[in-house]
C-alpha positions in Angstrom: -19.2 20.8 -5.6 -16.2 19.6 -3.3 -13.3 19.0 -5.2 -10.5 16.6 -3.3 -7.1 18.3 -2.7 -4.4 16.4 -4.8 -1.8 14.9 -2.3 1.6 16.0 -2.8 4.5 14.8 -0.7 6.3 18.7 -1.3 3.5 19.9 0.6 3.4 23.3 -0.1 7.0 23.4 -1.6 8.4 22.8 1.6 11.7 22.6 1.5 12.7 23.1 -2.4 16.6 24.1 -2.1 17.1 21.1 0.2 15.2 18.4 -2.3 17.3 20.1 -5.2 20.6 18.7 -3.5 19.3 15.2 -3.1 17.7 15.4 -6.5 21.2 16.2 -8.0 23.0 13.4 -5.9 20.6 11.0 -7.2 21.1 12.1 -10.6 24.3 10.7 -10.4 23.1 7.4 -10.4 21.3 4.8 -12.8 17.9 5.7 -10.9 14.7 7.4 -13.5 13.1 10.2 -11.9 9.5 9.9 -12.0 6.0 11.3 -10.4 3.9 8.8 -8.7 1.4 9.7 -5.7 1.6 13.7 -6.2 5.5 13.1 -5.4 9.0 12.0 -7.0 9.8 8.4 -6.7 13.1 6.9 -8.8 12.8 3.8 -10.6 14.5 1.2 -12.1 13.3 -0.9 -14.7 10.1 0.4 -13.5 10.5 -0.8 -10.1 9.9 1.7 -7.1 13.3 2.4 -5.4 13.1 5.4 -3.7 11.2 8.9 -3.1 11.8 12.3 -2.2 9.9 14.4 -0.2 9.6 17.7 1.6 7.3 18.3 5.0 7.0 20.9 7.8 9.4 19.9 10.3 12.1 17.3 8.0 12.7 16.3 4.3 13.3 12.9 3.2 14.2 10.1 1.2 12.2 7.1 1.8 13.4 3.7 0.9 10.4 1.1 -0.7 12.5 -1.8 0.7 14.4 -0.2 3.2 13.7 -2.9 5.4 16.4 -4.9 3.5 19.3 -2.4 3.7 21.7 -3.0 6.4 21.3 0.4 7.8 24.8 0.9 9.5 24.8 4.4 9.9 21.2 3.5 12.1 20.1 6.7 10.8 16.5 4.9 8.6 13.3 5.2 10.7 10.0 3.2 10.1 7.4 6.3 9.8 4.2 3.9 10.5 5.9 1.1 13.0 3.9 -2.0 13.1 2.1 -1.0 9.6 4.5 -0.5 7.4 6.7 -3.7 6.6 9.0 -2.7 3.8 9.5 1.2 3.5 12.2 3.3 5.5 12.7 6.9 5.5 15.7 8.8 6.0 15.3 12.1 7.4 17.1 15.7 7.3 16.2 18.7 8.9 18.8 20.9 6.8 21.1 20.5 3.2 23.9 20.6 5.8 23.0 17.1 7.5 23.6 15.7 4.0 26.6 13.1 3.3 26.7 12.6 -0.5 29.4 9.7 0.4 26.9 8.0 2.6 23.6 9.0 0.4 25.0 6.8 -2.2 26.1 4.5 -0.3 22.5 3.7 0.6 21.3 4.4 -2.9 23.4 1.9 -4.4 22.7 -0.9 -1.8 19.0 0.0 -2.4 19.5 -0.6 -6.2 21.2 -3.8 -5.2 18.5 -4.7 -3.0 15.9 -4.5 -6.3 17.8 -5.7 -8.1 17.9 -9.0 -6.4 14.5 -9.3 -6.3 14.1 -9.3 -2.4 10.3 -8.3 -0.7 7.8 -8.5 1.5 5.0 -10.9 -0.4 1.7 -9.1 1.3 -0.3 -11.1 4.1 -3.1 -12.6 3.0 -5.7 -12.4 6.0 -8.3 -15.0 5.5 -11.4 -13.9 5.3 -14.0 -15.2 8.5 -17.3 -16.2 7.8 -20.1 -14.8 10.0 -21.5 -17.2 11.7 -25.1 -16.6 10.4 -23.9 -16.7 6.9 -21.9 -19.8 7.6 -25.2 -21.2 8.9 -26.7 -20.9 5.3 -23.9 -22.5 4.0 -24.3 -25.4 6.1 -28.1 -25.5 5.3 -27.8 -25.8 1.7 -25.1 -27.3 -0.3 -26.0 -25.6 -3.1 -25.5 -22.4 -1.6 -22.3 -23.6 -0.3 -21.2 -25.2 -4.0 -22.2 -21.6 -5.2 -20.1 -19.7 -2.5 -17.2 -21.9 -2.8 -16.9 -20.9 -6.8 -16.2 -17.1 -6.3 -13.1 -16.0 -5.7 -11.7 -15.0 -2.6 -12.4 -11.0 -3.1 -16.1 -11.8 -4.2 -16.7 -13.9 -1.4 -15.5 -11.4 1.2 -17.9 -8.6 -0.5 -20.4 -11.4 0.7 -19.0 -11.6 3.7 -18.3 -8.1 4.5 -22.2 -7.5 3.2 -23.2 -9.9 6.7 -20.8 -9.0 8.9 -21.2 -5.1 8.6 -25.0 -5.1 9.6 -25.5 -4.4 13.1 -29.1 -5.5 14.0 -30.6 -9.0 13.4 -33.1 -8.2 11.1 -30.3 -6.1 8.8 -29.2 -9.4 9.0 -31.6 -11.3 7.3 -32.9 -8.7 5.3 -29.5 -8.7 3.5 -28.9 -12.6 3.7 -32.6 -12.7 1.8 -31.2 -10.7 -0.8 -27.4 -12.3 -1.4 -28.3 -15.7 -1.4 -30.3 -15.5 -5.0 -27.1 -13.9 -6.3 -24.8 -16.4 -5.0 -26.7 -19.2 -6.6 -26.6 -17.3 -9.9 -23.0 -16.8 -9.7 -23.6 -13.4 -9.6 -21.2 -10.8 -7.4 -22.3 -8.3 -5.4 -21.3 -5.5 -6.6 -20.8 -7.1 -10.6 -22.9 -4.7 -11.5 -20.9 -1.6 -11.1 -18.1 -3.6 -13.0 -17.9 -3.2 -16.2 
């Protein structure tokens, strides 16, 4: 049996010396040490701040809403530009690149920045209907009555159930067998929910 590889941001203990000095120069503020996602992340008041993190060629301290902080040194990077909104990592390639004056600096503003509250609400993408589906709809108002009383995530498992088939008959084969459950009110998938 394949067993899946736990994720850990130290992969392989890179770097361990070098995430002890950042470790100890976060200790020195109000930030809770924590392990979320295989790696350390500080909180507070249960709030994601900021992580820690070793790799092959850099370590790091990512910011969860480094977007906010004013960055003047220029020195935070966005590791996933034009997918991540929010998060910003600051990278060092040795414990000799590291400014404890400026390190807190950025700490502290990132506390402020939590502590006011500030973030990126998430994007809702609104969900299109396939035009065969929509057809149904249109057909029958009690299908339609039906569909429109799910909520948003049910009614995209419908949709996603349409859109995903690739041939015509996939099509209608799977429209035959959604549109008794929609009439019942019941999901798609409700019955792997407990």
């Amino acid at each position: 049996m394949e067993t899946k590889e736990k994720y850990d941001w130290n992969k392989n203990g890179q770097l361990p010396e070098e995430l002890e000095v950042l470790k100890s120069i976060i200790n020195k503020t109000e930030l809770v040490e924590t392990t979320k996602w295989g790696g350390i992340v500080y909180t507070i008041n249960n709030k994601n701040v900021l992580g820690i993190g070793g790799f092959k060629d850099f370590f790091t301290i990512w910011f969860f809403k480094g977007v906010f902080l004013k960055d003047e040194a220029g020195i935070l990077v966005n590791a996933n530009e034009g997918v991540t909104k929010s998060l910003r990592q600051w990278r060092f390639t040795s414990k000799d690149e590291i400014n404890e004056k400026l390190v807190l600096q950025y700490i502290h503003e990132a506390i402020a920045v939590e502590k006011a509250g500030l973030g990126i609400k998430p994007e809702r993408k609104e969900a299109v209907i396939p035009e065969r589906l929509q057809k149904e709809l249109d057909a029958s108002t009690d299908l339609a009555k039906a569909f429109a009383k799910f909520s948003p995530y049910k009614q995209k498992e419908f949709i996603e159930q349409i859109a995903t088939a690739k041939q015509e008959k996939t099509v209608l084969a799977r429209l035959e067998k959604i549109k008794p459950l929609i009439l019942q009110g019941i999901g798609l998938n409700d019955k792997y929910r407990k």
